[in-house]
C-alpha positions as CSV (number, residue, x, y, z in Angstrom):
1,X,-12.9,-5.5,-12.1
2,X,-10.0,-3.3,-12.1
3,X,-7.5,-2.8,-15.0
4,X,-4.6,-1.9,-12.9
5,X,-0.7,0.4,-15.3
6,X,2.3,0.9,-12.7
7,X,5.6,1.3,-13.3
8,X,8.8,1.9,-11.3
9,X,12.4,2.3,-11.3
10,X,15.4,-0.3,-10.4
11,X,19.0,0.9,-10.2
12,X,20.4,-1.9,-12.0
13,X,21.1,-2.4,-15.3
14,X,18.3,-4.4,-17.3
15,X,19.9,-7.4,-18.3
16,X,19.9,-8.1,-14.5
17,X,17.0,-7.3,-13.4
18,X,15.5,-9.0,-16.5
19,X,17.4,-12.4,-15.6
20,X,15.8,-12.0,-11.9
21,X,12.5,-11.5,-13.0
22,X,12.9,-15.3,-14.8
23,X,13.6,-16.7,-11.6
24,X,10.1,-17.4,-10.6
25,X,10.7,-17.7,-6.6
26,X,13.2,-15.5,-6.2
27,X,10.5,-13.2,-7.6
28,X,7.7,-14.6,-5.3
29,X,9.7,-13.5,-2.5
30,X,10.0,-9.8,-3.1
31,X,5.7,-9.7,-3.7
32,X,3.6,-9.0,-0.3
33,X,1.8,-11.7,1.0
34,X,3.2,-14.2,-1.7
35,X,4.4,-18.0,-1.4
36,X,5.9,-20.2,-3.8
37,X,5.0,-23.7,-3.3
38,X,6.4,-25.3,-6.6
39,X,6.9,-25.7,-10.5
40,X,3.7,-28.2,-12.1
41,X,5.0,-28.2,-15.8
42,X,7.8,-25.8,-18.1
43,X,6.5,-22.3,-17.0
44,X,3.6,-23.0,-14.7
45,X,4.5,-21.8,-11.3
46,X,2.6,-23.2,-7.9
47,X,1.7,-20.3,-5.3
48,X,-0.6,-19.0,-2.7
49,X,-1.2,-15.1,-1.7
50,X,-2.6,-13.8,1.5
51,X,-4.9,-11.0,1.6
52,X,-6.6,-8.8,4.7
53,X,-9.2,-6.6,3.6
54,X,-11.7,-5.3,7.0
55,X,-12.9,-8.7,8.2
56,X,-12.9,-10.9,5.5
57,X,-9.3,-12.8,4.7
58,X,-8.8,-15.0,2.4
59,X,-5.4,-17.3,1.3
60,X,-5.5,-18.2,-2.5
61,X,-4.0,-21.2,-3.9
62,X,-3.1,-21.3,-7.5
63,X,-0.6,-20.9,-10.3
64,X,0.7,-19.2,-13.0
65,X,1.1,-19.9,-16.6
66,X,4.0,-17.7,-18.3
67,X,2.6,-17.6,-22.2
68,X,4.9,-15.4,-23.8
69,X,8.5,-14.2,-23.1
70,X,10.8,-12.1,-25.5
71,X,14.2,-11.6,-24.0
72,X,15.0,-9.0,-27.0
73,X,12.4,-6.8,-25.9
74,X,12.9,-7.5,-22.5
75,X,8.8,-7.9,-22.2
76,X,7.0,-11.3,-20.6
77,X,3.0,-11.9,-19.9
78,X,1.8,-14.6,-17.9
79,X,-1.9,-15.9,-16.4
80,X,-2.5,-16.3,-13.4
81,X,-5.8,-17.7,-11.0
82,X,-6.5,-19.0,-7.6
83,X,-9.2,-19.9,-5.4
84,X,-9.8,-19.2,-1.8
85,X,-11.0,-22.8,-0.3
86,X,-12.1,-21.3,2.8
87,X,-14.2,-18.3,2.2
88,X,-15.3,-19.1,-1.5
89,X,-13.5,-16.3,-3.2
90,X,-11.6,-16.5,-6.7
91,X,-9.3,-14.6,-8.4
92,X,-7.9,-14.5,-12.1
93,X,-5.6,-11.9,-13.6
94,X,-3.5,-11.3,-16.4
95,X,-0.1,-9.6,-15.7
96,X,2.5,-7.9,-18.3
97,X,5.2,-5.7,-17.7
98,X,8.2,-5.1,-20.2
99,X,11.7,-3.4,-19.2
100,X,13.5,-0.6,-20.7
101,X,17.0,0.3,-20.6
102,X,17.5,4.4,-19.0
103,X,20.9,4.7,-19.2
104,X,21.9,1.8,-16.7
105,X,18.9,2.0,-15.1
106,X,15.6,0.0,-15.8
107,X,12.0,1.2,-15.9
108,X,9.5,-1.5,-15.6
109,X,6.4,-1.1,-16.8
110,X,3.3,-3.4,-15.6
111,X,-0.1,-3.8,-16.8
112,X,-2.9,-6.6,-14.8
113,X,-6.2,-7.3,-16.0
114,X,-7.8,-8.4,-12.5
115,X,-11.3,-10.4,-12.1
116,X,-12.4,-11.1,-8.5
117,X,-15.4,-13.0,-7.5
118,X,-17.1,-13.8,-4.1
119,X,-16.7,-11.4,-0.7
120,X,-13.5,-9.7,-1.8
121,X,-15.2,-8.6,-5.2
122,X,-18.3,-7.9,-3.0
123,X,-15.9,-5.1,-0.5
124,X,-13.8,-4.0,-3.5
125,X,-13.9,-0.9,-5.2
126,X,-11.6,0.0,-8.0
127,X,-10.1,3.1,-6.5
128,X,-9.3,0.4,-3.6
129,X,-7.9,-1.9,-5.6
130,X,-5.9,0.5,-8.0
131,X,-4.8,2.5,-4.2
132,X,-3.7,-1.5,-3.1
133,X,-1.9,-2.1,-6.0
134,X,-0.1,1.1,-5.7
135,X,1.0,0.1,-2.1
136,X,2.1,-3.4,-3.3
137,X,4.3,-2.6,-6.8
138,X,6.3,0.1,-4.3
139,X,6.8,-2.6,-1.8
140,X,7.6,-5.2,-4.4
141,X,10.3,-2.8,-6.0
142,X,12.1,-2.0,-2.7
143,X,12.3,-5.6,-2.3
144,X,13.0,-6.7,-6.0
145,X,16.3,-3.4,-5.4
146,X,17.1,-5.1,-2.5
147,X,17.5,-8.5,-3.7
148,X,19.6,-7.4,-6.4
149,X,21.7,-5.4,-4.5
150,X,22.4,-8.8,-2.4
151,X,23.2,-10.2,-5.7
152,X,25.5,-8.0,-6.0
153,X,27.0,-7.9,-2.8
154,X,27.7,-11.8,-3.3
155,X,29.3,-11.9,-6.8
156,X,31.7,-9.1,-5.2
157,X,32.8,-11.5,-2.4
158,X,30.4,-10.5,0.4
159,X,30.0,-13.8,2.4
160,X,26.1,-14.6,2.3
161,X,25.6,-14.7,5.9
162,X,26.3,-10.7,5.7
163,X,23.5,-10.1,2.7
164,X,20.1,-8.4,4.1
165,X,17.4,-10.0,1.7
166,X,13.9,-8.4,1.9
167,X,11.8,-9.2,4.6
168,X,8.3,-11.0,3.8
169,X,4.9,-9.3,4.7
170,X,1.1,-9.9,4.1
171,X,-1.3,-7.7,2.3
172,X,-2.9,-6.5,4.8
173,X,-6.2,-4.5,5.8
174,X,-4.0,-1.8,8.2
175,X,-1.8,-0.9,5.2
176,X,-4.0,-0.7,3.0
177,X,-6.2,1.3,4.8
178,X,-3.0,3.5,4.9
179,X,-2.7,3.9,1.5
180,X,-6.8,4.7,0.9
181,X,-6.2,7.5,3.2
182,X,-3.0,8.9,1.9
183,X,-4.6,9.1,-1.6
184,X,-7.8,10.4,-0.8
185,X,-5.7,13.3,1.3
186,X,-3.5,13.9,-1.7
187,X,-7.0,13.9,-4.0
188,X,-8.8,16.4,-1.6
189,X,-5.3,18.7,-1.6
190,X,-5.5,18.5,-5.3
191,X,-9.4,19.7,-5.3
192,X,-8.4,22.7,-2.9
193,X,-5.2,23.2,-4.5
194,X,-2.8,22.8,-1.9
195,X,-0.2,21.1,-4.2
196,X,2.8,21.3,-1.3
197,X,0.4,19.1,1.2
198,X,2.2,15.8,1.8
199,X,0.1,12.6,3.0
């Protein structure tokens, strides 16, 4: 299953954006389709993730296991695995991603090492999945921005009530099907070599 690199840019500097990313449900609420539904033990983190994909749908229930965090080099890994009751699917990943510092800005790099079994492994392809994930880590980054920016916002004297904080949404088959499209247009304008066609 698919060995998924992204990275993106915050405007904030990377001590705060690195103390964010520790606070586990603050987190869950800037990823698509996530919930968090509690803390089991020191670093194991309760959750459930909604996915669409064509007709099947599936809701996994699981956790994740942070197993190594190094504030110096503003780097963290964790495992992660759930299981779909319902339709019989499961999923287990690794996930990394380290910060770096660009001159008061942060780049965050992430890598996942993503196994899928049952129907959603059945559908998926890894052009899909890499297209999905894509789709998600630009979603999550808006919202990650956003919730920083409210951050902000507050420690300047903004009351809370007057803080936009990122809306939730699901993973779902529509945008993704979105994103599919918009890359294979962008690959097809690469093969003819139309480099200023936009998707």
């Amino acid at each position: 299953m698919p060995e998924i690199s992204e990275s993106f840019d915050v405007a904030q500097p990377v001590d705060r954006v690195w103390a964010l990313l520790q606070d586990i449900p603050e987190v869950m609420t800037c990823l698509p389709g996530a919930e968090f539904t509690g803390q089991s033990a020191e670093d194991v983190y309760g959750g459930k993730v909604k996915v669409k994909l064509g007709a099947v749908t599936a809701a996994f229930d699981g956790e994740a296991t942070v197993i190594e965090r190094d504030e110096a080099a503003h780097a963290c890994s964790f495992n992660g695995k759930g299981i779909d009751k319902r339709g019989g699917s499961r999923a287990q990943a690794t996930f990394s991603y380290r910060l770096t510092d660009t001159g008061g800005n942060t780049h965050i790099d992430v890598d996942a090492d993503i196994k899928l079994t049952g129907k959603l492994a059945q559908m998926g392809r890894t052009g899909i999945f890499n297209d999905v994930a894509h789709q998600m880590t630009g979603e999550f980054a808006a919202n990650l921005e956003q919730k920083l920016l409210a951050k902000v916002a507050v420690e300047a004297g903004a009351a809370p009530s007057d803080v936009v904080e990122p809306a939730a949404s699901e993973i779902s088959a529509l945008k993704m099907l979105g994103v599919i499209l918009r890359g294979r247009w962008r690959a097809l304008c690469a093969a003819l070599g139309i480099g200023s066609a936009k998707g």
